[in-house]
C-alpha positions as CSV (number, residue, x, y, z in Angstrom):
1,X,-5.8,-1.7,-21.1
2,X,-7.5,1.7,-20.0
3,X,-4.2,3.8,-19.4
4,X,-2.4,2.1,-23.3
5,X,-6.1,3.4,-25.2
6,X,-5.5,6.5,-23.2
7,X,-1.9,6.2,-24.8
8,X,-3.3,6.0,-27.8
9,X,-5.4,9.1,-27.6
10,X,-3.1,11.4,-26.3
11,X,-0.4,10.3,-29.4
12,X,-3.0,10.7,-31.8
13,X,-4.0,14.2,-30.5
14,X,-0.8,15.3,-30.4
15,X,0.1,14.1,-34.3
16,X,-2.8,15.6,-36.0
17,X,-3.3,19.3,-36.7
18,X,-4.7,21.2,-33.7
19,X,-6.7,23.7,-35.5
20,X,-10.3,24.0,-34.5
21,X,-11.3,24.4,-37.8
22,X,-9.5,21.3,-38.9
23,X,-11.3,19.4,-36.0
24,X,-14.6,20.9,-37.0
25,X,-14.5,20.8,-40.5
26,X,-14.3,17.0,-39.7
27,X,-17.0,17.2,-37.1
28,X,-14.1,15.7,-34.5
29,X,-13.8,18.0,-32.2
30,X,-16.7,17.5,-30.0
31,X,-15.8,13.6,-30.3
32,X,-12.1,14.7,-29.4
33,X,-13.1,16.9,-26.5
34,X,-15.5,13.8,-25.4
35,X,-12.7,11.0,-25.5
36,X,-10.2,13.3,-23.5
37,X,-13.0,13.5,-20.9
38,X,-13.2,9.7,-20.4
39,X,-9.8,9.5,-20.9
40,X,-9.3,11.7,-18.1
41,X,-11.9,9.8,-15.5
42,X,-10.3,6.2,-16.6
43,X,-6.9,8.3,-15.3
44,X,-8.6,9.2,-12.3
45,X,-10.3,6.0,-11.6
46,X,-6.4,4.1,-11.9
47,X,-5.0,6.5,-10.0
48,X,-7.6,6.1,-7.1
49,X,-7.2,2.5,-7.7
50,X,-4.0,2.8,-6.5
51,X,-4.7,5.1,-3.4
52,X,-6.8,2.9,-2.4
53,X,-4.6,-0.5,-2.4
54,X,-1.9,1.9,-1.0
55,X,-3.9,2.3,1.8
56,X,-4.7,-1.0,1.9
57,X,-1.1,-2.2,2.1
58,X,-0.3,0.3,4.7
59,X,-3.6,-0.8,6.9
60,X,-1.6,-4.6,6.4
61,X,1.5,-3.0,7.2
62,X,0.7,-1.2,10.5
63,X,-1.4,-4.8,11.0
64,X,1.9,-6.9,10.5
65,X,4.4,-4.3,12.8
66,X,1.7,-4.4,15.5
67,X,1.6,-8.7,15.7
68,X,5.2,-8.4,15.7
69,X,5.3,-6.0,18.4
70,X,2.7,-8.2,20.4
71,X,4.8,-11.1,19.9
72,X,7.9,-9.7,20.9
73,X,6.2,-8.3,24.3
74,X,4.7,-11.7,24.8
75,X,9.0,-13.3,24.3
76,X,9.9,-10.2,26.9
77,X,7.2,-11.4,29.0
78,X,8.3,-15.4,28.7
79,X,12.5,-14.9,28.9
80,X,11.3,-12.6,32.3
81,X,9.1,-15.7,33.6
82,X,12.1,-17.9,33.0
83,X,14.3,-15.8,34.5
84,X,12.4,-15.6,38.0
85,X,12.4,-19.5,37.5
86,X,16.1,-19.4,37.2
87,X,16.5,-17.2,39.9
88,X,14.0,-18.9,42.3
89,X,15.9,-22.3,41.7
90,X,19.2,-20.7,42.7
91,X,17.5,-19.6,45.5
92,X,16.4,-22.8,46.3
93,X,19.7,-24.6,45.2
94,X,21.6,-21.8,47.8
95,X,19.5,-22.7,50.3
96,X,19.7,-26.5,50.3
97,X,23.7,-25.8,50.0
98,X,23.0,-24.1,53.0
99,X,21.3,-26.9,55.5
100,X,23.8,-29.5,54.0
């Protein structure tokens, strides 16, 4: 809603005469001057807004890669457990081959 009557503004500034004595003959120009002000703070305010959720996301990012990476050390460490079980039964296995 902010950034359209920002829009709105900047159009209408941009249609109607720019002399300052058009503006001040009307008694505008202050009221002009004061809306582009706000205008430009509601910018602002979006635009950090956004920053700040980008930041956000990335925090969430980072957050998701790092479980991922956690879980993938923790299926390392569980294929290397069953591994050594593997290997420990063949060792076994060999050995009873063995005595038979």
């Amino acid at each position: 809603m902010r950034l359209k009557q920002a829009a709105s503004w900047c159009f209408i500034a941009r249609i109607l005469p720019k002399s300052p004595l058009f503006w001040n003959s009307w008694g505008w120009n202050s009221i002009i001057q004061s809306s582009a002000a706000k205008i430009d703070k509601m910018i602002a305010g979006d635009i950090s807004i956004i920053q700040s959720s980008a930041a956000k996301i990335d925090k969430m990012i980072a957050g998701d890669i790092s479980i991922i990476q956690s879980s993938v050390a923790k299926i390392d460490k569980m294929i290397a457990g069953d591994i050594s079980i593997i290997q420990s039964s063949a060792a076994k296995i060999d050995k009873m081959i063995a005595l038979n």
